[in-house]
Backbone of each chain as ProteinMPNN parsed JSONL, in Angstrom:
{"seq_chain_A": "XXXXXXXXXXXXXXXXXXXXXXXXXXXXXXXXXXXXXXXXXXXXXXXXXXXXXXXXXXXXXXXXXXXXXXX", "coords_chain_A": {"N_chain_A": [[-39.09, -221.649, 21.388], [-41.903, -220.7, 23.64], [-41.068, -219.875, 26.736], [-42.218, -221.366, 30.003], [-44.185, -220.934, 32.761], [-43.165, -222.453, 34.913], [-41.034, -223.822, 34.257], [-39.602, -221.388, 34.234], [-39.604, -221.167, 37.042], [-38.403, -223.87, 37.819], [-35.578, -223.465, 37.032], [-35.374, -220.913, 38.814], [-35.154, -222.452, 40.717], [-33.093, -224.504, 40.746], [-30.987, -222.831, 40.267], [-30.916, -221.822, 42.698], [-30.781, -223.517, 44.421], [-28.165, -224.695, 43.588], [-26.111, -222.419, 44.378], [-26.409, -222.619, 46.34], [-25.22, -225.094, 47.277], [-22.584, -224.675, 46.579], [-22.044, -222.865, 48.356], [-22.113, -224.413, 50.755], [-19.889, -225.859, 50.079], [-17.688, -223.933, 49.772], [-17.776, -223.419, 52.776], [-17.473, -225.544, 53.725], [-15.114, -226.592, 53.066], [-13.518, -223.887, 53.859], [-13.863, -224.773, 57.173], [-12.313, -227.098, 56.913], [-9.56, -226.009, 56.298], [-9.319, -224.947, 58.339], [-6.534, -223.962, 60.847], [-5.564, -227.301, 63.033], [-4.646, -227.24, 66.481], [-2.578, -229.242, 68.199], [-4.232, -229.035, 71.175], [-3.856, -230.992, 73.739], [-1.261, -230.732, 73.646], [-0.48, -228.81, 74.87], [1.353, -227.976, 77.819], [0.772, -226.418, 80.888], [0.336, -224.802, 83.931], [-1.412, -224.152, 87.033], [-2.798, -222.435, 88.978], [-1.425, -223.331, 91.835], [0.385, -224.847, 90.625], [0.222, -227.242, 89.255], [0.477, -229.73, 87.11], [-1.307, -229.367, 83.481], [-2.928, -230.227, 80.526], [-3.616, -227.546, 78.039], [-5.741, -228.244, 76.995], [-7.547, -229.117, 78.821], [-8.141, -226.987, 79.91], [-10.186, -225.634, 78.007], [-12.753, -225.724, 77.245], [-14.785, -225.032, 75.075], [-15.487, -222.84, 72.902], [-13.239, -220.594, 73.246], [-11.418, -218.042, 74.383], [-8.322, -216.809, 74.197], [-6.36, -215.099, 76.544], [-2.943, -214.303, 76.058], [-1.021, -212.756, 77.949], [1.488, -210.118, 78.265], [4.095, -208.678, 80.337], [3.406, -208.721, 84.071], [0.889, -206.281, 84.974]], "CA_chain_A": [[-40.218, -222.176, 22.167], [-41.6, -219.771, 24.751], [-40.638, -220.49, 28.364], [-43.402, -221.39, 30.772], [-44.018, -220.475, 34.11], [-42.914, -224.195, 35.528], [-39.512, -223.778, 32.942], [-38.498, -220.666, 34.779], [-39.216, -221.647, 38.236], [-37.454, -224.555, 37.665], [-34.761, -222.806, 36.501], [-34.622, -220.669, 39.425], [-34.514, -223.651, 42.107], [-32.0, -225.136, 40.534], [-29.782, -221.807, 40.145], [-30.519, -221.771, 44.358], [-29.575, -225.198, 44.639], [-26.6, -224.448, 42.73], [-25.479, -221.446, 44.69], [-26.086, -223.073, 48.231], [-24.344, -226.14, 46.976], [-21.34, -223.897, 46.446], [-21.666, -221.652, 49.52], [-21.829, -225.267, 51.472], [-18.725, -226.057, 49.597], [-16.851, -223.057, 50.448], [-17.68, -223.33, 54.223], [-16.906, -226.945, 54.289], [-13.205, -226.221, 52.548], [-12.333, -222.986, 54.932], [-13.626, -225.275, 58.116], [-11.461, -228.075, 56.935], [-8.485, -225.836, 56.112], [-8.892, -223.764, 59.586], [-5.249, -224.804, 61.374], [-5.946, -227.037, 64.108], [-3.252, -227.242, 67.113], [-2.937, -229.844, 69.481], [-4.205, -228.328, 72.623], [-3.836, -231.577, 74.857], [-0.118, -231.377, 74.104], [0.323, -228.01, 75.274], [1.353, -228.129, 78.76], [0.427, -225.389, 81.438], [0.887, -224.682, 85.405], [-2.48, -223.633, 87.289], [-1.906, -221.383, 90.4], [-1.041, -223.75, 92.721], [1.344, -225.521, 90.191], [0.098, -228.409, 88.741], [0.489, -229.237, 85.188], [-2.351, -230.036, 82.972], [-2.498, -229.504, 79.528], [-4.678, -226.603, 77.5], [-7.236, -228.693, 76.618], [-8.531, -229.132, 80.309], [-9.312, -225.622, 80.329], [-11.228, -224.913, 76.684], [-14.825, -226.45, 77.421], [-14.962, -225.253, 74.235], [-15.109, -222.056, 72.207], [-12.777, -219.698, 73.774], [-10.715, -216.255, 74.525], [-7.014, -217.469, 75.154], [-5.631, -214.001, 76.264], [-1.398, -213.82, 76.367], [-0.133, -211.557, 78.609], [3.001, -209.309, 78.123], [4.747, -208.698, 82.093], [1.959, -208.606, 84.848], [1.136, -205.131, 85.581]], "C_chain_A": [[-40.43, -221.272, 23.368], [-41.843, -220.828, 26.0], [-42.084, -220.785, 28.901], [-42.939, -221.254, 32.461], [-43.102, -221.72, 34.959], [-41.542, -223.752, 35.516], [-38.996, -222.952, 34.273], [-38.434, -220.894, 36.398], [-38.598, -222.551, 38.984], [-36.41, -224.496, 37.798], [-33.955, -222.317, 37.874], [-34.707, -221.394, 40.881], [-33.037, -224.308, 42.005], [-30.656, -224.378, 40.645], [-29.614, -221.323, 42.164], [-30.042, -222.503, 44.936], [-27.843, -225.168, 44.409], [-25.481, -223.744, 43.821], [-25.194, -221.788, 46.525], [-25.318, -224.455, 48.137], [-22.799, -225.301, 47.287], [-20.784, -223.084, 47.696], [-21.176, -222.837, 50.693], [-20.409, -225.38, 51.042], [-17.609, -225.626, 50.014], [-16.601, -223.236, 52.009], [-17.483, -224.503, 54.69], [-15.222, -226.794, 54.383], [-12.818, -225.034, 53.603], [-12.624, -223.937, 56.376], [-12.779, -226.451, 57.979], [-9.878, -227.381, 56.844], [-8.24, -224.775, 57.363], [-7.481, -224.886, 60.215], [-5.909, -225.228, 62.664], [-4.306, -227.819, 64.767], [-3.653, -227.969, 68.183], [-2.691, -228.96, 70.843], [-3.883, -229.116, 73.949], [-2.252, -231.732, 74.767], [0.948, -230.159, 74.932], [0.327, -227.931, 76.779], [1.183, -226.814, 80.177], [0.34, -225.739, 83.192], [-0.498, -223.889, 86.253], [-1.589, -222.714, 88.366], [-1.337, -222.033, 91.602], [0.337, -225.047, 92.446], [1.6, -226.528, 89.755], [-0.428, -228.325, 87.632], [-1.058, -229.605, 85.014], [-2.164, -229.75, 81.701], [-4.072, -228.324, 78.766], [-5.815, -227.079, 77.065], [-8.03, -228.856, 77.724], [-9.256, -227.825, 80.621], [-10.006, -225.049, 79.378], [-11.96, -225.677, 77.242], [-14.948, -226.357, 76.06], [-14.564, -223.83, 73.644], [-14.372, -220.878, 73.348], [-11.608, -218.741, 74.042], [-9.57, -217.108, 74.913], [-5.971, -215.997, 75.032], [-4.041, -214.366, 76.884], [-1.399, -212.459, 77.084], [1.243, -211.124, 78.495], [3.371, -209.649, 80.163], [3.152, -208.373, 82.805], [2.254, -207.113, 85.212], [-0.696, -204.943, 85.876]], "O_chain_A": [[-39.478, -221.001, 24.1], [-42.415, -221.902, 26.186], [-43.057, -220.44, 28.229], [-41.887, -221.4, 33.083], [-42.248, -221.278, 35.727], [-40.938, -223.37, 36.518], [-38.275, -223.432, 35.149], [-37.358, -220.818, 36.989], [-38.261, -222.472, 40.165], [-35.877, -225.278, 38.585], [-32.837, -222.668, 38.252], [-34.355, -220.891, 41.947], [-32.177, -224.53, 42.858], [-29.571, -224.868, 40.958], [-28.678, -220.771, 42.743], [-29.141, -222.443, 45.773], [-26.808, -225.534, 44.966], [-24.379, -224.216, 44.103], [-24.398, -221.472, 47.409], [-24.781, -224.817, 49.183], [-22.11, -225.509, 48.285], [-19.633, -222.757, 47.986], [-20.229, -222.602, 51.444], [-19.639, -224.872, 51.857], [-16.689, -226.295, 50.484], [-15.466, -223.214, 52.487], [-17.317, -224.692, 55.895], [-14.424, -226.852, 55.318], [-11.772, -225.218, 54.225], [-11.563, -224.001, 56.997], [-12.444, -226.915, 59.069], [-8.957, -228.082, 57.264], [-7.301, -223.983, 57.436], [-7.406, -226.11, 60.104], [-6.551, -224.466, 63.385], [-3.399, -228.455, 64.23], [-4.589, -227.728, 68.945], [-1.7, -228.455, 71.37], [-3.671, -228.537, 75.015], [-1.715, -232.566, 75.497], [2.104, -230.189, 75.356], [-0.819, -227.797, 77.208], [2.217, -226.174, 79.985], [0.286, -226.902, 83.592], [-0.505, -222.702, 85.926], [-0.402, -222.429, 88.524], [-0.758, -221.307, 92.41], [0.96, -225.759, 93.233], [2.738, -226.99, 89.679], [-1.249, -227.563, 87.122], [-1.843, -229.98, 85.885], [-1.224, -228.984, 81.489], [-5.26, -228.457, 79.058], [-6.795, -226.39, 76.781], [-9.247, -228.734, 77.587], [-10.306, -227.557, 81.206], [-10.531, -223.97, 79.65], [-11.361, -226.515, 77.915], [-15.219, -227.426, 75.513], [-13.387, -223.508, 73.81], [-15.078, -220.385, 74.228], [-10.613, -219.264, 73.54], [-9.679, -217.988, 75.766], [-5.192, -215.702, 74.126], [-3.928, -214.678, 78.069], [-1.764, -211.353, 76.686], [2.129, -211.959, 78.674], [2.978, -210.539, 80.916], [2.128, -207.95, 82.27], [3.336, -206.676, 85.604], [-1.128, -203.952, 86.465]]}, "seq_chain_B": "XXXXXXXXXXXXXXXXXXXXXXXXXXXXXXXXXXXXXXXXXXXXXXXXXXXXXXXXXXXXXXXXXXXXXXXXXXXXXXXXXXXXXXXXXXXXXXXXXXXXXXXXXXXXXXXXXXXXXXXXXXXXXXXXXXXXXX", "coords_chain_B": {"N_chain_B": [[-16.395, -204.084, 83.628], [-17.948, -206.686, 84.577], [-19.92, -206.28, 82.787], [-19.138, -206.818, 80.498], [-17.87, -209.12, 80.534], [-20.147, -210.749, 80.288], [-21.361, -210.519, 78.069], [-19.431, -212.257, 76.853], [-19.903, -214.486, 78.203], [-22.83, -214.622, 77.479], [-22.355, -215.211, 74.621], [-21.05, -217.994, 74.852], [-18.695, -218.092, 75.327], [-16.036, -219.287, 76.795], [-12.509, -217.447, 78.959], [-9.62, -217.593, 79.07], [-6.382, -216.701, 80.71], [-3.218, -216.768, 80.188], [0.197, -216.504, 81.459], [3.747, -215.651, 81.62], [4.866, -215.694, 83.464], [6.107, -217.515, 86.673], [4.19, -219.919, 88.558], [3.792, -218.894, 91.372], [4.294, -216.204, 91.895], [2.07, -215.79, 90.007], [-0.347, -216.405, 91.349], [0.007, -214.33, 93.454], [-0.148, -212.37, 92.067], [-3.156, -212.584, 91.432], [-4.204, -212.718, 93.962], [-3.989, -210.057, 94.223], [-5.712, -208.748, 92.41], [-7.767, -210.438, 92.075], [-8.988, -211.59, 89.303], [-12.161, -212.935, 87.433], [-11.109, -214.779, 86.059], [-9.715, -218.353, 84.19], [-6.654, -218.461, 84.968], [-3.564, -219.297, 84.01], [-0.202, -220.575, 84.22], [3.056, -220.179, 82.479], [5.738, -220.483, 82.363], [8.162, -221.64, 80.724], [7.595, -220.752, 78.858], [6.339, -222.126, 76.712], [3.991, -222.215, 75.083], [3.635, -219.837, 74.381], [5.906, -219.798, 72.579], [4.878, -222.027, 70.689], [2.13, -220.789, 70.063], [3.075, -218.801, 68.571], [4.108, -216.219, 69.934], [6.313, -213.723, 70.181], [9.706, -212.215, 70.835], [9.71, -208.665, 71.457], [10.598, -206.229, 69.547], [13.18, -203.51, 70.719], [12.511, -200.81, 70.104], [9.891, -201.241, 69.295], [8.69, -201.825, 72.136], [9.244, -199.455, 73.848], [7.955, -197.879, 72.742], [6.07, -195.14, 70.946], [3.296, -194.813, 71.12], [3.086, -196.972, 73.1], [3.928, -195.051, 75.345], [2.01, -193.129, 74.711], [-0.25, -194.981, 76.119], [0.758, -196.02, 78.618], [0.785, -193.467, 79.678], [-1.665, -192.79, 79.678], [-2.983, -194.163, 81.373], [-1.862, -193.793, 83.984], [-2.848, -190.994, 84.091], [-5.196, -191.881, 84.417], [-5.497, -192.779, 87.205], [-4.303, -195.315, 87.776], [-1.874, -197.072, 89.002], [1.732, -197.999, 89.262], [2.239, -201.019, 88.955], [3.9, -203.969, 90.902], [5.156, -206.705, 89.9], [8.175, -208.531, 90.356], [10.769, -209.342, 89.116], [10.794, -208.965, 85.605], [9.891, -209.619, 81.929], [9.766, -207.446, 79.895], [9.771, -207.717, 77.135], [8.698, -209.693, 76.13], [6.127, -210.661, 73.84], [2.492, -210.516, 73.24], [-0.973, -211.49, 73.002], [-3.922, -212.474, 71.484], [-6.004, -214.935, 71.111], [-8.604, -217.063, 69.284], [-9.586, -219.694, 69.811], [-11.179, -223.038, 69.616], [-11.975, -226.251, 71.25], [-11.67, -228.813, 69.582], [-9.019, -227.385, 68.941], [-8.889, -225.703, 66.574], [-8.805, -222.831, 64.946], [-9.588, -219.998, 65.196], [-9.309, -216.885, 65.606], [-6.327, -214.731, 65.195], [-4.543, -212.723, 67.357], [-1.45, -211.123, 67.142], [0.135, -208.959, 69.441], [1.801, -206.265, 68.424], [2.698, -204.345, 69.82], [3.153, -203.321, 73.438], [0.791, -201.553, 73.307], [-0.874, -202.66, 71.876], [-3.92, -204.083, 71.092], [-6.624, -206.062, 70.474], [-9.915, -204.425, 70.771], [-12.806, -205.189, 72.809], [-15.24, -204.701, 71.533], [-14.313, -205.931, 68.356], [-13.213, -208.45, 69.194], [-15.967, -209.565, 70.224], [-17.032, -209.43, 67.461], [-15.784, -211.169, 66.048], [-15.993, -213.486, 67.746], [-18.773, -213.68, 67.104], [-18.698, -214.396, 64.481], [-16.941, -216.974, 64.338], [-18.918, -218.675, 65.546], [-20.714, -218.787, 63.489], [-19.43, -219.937, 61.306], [-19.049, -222.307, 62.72], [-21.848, -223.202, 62.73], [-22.111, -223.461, 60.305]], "CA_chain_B": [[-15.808, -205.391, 83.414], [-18.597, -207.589, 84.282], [-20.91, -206.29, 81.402], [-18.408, -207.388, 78.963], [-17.859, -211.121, 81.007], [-21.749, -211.535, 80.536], [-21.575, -210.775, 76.573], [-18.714, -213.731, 76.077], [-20.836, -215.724, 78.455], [-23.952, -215.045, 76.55], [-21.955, -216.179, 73.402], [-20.617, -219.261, 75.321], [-17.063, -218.576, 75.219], [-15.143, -218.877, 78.087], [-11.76, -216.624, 78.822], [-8.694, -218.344, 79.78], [-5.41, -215.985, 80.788], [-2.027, -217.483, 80.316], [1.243, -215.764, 81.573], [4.938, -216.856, 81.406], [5.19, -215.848, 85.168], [5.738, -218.827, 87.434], [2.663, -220.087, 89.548], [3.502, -218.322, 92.92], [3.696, -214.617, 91.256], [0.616, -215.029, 88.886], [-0.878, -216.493, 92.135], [0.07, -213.089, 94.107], [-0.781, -211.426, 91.219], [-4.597, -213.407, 91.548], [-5.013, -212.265, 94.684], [-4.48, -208.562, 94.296], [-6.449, -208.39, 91.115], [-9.151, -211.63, 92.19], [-9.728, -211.644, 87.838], [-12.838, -214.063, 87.297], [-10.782, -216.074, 84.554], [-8.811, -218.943, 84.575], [-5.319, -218.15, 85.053], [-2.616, -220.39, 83.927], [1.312, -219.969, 83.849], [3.761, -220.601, 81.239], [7.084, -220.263, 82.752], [8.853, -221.967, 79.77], [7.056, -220.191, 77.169], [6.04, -223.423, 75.759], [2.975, -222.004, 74.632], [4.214, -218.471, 74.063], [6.416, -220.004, 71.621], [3.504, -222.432, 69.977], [1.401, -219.449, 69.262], [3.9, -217.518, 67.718], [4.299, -215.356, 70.453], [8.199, -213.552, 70.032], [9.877, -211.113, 71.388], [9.41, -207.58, 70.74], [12.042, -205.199, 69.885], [13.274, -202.036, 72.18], [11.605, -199.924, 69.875], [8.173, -201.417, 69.914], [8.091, -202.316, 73.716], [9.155, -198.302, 74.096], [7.365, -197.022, 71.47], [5.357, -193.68, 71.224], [2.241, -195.632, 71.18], [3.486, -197.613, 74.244], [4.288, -193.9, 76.021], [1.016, -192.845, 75.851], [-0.982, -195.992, 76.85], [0.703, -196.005, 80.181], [0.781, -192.041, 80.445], [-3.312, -192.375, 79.664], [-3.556, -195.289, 82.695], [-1.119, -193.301, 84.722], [-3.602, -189.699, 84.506], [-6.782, -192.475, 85.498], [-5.014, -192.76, 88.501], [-3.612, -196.261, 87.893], [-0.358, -197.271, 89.996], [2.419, -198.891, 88.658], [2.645, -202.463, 89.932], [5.593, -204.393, 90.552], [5.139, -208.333, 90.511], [9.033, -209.165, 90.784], [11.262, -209.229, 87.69], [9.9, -209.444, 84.533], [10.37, -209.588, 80.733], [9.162, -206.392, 78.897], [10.179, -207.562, 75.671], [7.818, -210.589, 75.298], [4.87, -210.157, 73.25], [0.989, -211.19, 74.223], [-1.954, -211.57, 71.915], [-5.647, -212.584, 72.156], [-6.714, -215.829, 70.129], [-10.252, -217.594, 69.704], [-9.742, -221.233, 69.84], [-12.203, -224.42, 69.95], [-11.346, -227.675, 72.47], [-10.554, -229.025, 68.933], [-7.551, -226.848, 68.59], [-9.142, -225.236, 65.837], [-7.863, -221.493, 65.419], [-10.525, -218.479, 64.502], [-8.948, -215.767, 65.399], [-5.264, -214.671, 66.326], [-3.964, -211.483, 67.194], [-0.352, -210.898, 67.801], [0.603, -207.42, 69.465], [2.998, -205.43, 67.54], [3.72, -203.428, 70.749], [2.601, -203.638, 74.453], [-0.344, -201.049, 73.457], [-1.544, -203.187, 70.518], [-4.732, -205.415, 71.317], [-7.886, -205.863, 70.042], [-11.143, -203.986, 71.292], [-13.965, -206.017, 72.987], [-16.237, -205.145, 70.096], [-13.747, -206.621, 68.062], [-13.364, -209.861, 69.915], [-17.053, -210.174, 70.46], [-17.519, -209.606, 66.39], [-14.695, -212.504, 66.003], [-16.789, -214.512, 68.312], [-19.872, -213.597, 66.334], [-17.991, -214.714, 62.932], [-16.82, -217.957, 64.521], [-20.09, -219.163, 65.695], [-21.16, -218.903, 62.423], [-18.755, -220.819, 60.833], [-18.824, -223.507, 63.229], [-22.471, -223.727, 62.645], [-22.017, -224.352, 58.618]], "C_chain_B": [[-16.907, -206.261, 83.628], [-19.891, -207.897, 83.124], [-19.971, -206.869, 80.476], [-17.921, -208.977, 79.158], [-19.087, -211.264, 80.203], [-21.648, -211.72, 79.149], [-20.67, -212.051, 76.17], [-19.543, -214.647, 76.957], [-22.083, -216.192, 77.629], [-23.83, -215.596, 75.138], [-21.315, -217.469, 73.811], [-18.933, -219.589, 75.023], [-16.348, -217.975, 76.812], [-13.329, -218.258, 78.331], [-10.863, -216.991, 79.828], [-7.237, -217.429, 79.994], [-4.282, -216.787, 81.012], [-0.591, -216.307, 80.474], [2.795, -216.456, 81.404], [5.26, -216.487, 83.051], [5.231, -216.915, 86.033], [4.695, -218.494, 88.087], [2.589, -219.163, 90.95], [3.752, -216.675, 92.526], [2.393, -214.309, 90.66], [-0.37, -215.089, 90.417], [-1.254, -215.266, 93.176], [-0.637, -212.415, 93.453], [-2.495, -211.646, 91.422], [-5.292, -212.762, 92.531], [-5.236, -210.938, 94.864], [-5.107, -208.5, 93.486], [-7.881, -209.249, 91.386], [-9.436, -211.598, 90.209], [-11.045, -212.7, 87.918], [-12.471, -214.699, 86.112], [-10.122, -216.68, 85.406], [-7.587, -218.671, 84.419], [-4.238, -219.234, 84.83], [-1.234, -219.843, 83.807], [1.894, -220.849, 82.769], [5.26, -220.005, 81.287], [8.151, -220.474, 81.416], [8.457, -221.373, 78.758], [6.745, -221.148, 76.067], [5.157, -222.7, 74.423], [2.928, -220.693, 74.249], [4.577, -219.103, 72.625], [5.634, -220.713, 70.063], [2.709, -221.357, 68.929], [2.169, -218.844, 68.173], [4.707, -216.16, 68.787], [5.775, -214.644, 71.019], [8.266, -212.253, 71.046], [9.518, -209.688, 70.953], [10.721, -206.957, 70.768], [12.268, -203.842, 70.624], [12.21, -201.172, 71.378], [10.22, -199.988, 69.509], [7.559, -201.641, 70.848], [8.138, -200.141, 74.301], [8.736, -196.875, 73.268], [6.244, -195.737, 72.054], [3.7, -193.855, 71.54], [1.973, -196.109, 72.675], [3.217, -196.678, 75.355], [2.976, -193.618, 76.653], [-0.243, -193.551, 76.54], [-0.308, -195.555, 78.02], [0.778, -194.529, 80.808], [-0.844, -191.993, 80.976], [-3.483, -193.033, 81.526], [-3.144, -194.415, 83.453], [-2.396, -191.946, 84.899], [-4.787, -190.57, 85.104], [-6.553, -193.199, 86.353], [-4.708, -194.321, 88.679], [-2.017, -195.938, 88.275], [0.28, -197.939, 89.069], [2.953, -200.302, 89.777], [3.592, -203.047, 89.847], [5.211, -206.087, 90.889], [6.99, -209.239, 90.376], [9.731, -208.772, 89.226], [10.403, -209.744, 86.839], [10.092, -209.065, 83.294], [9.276, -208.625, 80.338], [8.83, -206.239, 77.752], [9.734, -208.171, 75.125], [6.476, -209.641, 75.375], [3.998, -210.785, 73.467], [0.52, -210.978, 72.922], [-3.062, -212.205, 72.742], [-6.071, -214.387, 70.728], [-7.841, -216.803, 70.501], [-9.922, -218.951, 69.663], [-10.625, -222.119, 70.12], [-11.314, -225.172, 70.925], [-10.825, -228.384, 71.055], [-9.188, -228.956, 68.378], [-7.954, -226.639, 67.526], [-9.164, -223.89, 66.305], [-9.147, -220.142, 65.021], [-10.07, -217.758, 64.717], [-7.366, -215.565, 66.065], [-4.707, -213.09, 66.073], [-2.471, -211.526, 68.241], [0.318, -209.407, 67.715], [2.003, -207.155, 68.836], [3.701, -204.514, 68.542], [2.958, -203.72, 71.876], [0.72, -202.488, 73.844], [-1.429, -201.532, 72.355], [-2.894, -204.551, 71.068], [-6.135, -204.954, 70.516], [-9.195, -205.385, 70.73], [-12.196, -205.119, 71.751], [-14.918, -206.477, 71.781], [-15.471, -206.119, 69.16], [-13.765, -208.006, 67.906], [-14.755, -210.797, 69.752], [-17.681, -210.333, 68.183], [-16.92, -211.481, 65.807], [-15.825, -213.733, 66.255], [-18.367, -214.859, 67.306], [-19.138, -214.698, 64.731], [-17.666, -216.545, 63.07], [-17.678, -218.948, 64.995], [-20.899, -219.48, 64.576], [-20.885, -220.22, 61.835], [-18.786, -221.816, 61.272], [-20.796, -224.024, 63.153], [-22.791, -224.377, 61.214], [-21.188, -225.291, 58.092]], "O_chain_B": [[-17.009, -206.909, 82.586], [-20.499, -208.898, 82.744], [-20.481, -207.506, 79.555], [-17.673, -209.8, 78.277], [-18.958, -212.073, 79.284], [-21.789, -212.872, 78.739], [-21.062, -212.816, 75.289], [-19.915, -215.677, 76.395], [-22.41, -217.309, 77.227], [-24.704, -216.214, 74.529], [-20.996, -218.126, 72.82], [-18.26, -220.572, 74.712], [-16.233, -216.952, 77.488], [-12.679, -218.939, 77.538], [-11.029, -216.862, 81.04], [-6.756, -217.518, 78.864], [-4.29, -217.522, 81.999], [-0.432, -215.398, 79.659], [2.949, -217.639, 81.098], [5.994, -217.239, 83.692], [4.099, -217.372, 86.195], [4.229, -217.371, 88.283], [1.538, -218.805, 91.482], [3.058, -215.947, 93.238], [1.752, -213.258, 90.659], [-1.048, -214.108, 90.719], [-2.374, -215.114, 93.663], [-1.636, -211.841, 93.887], [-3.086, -210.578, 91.584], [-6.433, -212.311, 92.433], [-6.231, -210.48, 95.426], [-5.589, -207.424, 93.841], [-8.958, -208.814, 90.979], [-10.658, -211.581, 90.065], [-10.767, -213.53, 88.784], [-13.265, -215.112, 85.267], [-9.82, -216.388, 86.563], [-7.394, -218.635, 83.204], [-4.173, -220.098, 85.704], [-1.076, -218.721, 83.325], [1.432, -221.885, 82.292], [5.794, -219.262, 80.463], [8.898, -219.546, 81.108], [9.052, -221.51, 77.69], [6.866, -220.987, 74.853], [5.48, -222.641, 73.237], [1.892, -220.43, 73.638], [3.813, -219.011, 71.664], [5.688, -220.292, 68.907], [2.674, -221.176, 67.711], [1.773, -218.489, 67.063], [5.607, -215.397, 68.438], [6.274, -214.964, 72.098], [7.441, -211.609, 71.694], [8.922, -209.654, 69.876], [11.632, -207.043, 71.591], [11.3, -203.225, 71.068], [11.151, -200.852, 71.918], [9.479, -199.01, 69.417], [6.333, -201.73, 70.901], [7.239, -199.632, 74.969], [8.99, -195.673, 73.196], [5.798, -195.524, 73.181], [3.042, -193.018, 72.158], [0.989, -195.794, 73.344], [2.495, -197.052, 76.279], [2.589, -193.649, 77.821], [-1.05, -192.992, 77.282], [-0.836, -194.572, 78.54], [0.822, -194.298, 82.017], [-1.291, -191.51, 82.017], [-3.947, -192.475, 82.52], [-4.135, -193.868, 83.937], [-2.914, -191.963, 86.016], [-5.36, -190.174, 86.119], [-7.183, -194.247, 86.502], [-4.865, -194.695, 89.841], [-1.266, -195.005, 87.99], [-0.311, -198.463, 88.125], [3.641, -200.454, 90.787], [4.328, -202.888, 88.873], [5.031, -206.531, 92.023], [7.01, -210.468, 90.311], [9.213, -208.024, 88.396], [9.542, -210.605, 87.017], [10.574, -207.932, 83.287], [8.08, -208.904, 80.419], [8.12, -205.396, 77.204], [9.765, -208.067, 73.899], [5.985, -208.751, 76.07], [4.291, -211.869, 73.971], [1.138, -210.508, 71.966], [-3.201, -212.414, 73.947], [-6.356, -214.321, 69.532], [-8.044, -217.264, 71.624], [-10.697, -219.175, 68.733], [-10.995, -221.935, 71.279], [-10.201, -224.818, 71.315], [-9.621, -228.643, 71.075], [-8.477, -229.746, 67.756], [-7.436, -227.517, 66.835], [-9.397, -223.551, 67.465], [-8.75, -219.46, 64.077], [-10.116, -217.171, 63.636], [-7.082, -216.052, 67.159], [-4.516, -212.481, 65.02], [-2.338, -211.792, 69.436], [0.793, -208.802, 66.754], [3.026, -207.841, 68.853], [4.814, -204.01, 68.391], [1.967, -204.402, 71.615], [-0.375, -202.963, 74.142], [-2.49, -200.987, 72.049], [-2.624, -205.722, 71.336], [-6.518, -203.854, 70.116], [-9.6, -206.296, 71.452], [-12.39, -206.007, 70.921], [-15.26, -207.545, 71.273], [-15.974, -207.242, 69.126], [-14.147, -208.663, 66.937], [-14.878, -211.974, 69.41], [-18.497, -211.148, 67.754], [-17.496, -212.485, 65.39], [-16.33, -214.544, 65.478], [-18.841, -215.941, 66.96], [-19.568, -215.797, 64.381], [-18.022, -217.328, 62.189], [-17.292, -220.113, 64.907], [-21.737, -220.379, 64.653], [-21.593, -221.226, 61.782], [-18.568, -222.698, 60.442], [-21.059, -225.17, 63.517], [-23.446, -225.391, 60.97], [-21.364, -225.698, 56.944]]}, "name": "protein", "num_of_chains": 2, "seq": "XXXXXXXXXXXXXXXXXXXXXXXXXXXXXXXXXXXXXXXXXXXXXXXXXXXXXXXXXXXXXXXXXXXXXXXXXXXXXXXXXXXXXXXXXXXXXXXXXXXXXXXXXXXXXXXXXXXXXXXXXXXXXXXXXXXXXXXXXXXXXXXXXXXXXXXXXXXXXXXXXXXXXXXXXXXXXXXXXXXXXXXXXXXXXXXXXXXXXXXXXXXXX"}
């Protein structure tokens, strides 16, 4: 039976559907399997010496540089 | 230095520095340097240890690598500073973290001259913005 125009455009919604179904999929599964670490239990010393823990100072996405010796 | 603040500002990540130095050295340290981050200490290495962050061994803290990082600083007329005793042998790194304690990126130096490039960082940042918007 030949195809019709409808058939194959059909076709390729469904094969985009398909493929963003899958890509959602993927990026659901690596953000569920990113490690997460309690930050409110890690405990820390500002400059004047009072604790708090690491979650008081992320706001949100951010740089947590380690330092080796201060130089 | 402040062109490369503005790019993690303009990606909305803010840049938190943690040391194992007690509070009244990093504090000294604060004021000769003024950094515009937050500065935190980590005397116990709580959070050293957390990370991952180990010791290094003699021959990657005095490595050839190591040599000529501080020979390079040393010819662009950097001093050698002295903030009091201090461990040579722990290791530092750079990691991207959310307020969830969700992890995007971690880098743990292999020697004091081992870190990641800005571009780097800022691609990281790029990569994790992503992700956190899908």
């Amino acid at each position: 039976m030949p195809r019709t125009i409808g058939g194959e455009l059909a076709d390729t919604v469904i094969v985009m559907m398909n493929q963003r179904f899958k890509h959602r999929l993927a990026t659901l599964w690596t953000a569920s399997a990113t490690p997460k670490i309690p930050l409110d239990r890690i405990r820390l010393l500002d400059l004047a010496g009072q604790e708090s823990s690491l979650k008081d100072h992320v706001p949100d996405l951010s740089l947590l540089i380690f330092l080796r010796h201060l130089a | 230095m402040q062109s490369v603040l503005k790019e993690f500002e303009e990606q909305g990540v803010s840049i938190v520095v943690v040391s194992f130095a007690e509070p009244e050295r990093l504090s000294h340290y604060q004021r000769v340097h003024a950094w515009p981050f937050t500065l935190l200490a980590d005397p116990q290495r709580a959070a050293y240890s957390h990370f991952g962050f180990k010791q290094l061994t003699w021959y990657r803290v005095f490595s050839w690598a190591t040599v000529k990082a501080y020979a390079h600083l040393l010819w662009r007329g950097r001093r050698i500073e002295r903030y009091g005793r201090d461990d040579y042998f722990q290791s530092g790194g750079d990691l991207l973290i959310d307020r969830e304690g969700r992890l995007y990126f971690a880098h743990h130096s292999r020697d004091p001259a081992d870190r990641p490039g800005v571009s780097q960082l800022l691609e990281e940042v790029r990569k994790a913005r992503r992700q956190r918007r899908d």
